[in-house]
N, C-alpha and C positions, 0 to 999 in steps of 0.2 A: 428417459429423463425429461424429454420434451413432454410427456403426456401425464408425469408428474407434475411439471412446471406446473401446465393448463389446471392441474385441478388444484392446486396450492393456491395460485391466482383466484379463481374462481370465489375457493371458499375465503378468502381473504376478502373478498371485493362483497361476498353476501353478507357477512357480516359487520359489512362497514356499511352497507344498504340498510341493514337492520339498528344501527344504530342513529343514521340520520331519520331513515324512518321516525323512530320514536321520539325526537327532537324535533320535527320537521313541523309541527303547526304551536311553538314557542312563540309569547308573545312577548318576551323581553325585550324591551327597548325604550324610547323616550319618547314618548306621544301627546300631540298636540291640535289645535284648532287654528289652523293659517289663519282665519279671518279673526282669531280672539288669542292676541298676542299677550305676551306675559305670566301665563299660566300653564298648567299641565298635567300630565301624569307618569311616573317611573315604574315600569312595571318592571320584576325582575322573577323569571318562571323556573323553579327547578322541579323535574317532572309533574306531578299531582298538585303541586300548590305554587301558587302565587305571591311575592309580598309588593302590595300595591302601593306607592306613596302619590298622595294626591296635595300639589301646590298651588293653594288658591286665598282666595282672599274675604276676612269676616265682614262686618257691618259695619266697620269704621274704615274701611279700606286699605288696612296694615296686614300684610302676610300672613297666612296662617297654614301649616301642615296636618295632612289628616294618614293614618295610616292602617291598612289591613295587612298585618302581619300574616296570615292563613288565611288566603281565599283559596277553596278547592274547588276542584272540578264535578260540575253539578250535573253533566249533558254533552255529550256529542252530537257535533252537526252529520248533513249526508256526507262529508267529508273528510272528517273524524276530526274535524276541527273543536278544539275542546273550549265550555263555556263553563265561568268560574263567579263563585259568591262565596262571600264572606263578611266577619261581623269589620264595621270601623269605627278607630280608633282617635282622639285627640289625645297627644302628652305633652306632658310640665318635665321640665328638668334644670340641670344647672347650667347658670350661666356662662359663656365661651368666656368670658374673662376671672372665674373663677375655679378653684381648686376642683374637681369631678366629687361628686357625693351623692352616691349611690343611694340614696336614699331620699333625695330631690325630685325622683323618676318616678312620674306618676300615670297611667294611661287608664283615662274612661269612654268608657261606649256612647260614641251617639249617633251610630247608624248601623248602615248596609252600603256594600258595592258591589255591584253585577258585573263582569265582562261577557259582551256578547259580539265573537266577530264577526262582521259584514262580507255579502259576497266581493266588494269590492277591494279588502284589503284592508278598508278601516275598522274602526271598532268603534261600539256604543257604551259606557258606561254609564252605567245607571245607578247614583249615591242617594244618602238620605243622611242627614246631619240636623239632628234636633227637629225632627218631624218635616224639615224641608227638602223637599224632593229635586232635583237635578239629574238633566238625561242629558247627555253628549256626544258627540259624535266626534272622533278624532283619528289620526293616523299618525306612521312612524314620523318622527323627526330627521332629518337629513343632514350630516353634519356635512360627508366629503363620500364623494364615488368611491366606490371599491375598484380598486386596480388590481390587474393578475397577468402572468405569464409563466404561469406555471404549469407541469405536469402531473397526473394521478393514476396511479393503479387502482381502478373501478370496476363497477358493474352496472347497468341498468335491470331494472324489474318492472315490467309494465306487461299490461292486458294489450292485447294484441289482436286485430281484426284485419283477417286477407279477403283482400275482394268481396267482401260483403261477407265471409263462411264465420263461422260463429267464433265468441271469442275465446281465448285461451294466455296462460300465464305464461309468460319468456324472463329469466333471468340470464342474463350473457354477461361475462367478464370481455372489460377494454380496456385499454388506454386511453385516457381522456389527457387532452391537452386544451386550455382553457386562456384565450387572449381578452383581455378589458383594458382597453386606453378611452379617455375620458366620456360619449356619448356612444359607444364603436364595441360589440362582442363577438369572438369567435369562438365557439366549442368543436373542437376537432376528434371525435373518434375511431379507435380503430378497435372494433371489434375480433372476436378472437377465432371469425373466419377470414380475417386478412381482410374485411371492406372497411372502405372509410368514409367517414360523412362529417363532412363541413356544415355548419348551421351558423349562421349568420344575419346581425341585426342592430339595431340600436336601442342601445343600454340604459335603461331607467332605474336610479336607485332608490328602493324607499326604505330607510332608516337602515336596518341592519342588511336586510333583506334587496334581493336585486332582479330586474325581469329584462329578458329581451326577445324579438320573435321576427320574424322573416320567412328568407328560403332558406332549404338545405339543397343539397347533392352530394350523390353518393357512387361510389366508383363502380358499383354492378348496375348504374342506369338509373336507379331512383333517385327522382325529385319532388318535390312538394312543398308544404308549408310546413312551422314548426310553432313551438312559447316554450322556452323556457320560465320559471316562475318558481319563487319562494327561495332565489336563487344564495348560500351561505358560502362564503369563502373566509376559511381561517388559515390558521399556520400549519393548521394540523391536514386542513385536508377540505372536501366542499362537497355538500349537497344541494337537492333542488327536486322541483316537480317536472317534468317533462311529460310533451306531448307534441304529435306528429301526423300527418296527415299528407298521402300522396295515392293518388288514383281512386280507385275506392277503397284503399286500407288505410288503417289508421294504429295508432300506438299512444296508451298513454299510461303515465306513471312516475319513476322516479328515480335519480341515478346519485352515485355517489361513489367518493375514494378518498382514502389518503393521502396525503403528498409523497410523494419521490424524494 
């Protein structure tokens, strides 16, 4: 029974690996220019396409929305981070103080917009509206830190290097226990040879998305350094990028589970 558990666990935790995977380089969320207040862009990703709305302003300096309803993905980075274009859009419609009349709704073409995300986290967008060109550079927007204390039935999946010997895939089911109170994170794992390893650090949230990195230690002796990155906590459950480093070995990849 026990050695059924283990592989119920297991396959449960790989396929909840597999599906933060395929979500895990999403660029949804509300993005902006700290230094150039009052404008923006909502980007909202479901798998392969994009719908981009960009909030900005015409030549008379009254509001104006532009929008890519399909931008797809045109290019993978070396990190399978995906880049996205598409045709954009300006619409006419009915007025918020009047009756809806579908047939008020008008959208014509007058450009391009490019997503291209940056090693650092931000992204460039690159528009063109009536032959004028605009390039930017922006990141997520920050409403409120992500708080947690909660636990997951997981697994991590990461390339693996001992001692310098060459590298190789590891997927291990654990129990992941996950603390976030205001600037402060703790990821507690127990992997499903009974070790545990504490990682610990201070918590940086950017828009949807969350990073933290420090030391770990671990109950068979290992210590070293860590980053979590790309960190998602929902109601359902939580993925992230992970990476690890102690002695000359090193570990990196990506873990994920459901909630309890």
């Amino acid at each position: 029974m026990k050695c059924l558990k283990k592989v119920l666990v297991a396959a449960m935790a790989t396929l909840s690996i597999q599906a933060s995977i395929a979500s895990a380089n999403t660029l949804t969320d509300l993005w902006y220019n700290p230094a150039e207040s009052g404008w923006g862009a909502n980007i909202v990703q479901q798998d392969d396409i994009a719908f981009v709305t960009l909030f900005v302003y015409g030549p008379n300096g009254e509001p104006v929305w532009y929008g890519a309803p399909a931008t797809h993905i045109y290019a993978y980075g070396a990190d399978g981070t995906p880049y996205f274009s598409g045709d954009l859009y300006k619409t006419r419609g009915t007025w918020l103080g009047s009756p809806f009349d579908p047939a008020a709704f008008t959208g014509v073409k007058v450009g391009t917009v490019s997503l291209s995300p940056l090693a650092n986290g931000s992204l460039k967008i690159d528009y063109t509206v009536n032959d004028i060109t605009v390039s930017k550079v922006v990141t997520r927007q920050t409403w409120r830190n992500t708080s947690s204390g909660n636990n997951y039935v997981g697994a991590f999946t990461v390339l693996k290097n001992i001692n310098g010997g060459p590298g190789f895939r590891e997927i291990s089911a654990a129990n992941i226990a996950l603390y976030i109170d205001n600037n402060s994170a703790l990821l507690r794992v127990d992997d499903d040879n009974q070790i545990r390893c504490d990682y610990q650090g201070p918590y940086v949230q950017s828009g949807r998305l969350g990073n933290f990195a420090g030391n770990f230690s671990c109950t068979d002796g290992r210590t070293g350094t860590f980053k979590v990155d790309e960190l998602e906590v929902t109601n359902q459950g939580v993925s992230a990028k992970f990476r690890s480093n102690w002695g000359n070995s090193s570990s990196s990849g990506r873990f994920g589970g459901p909630r309890r």
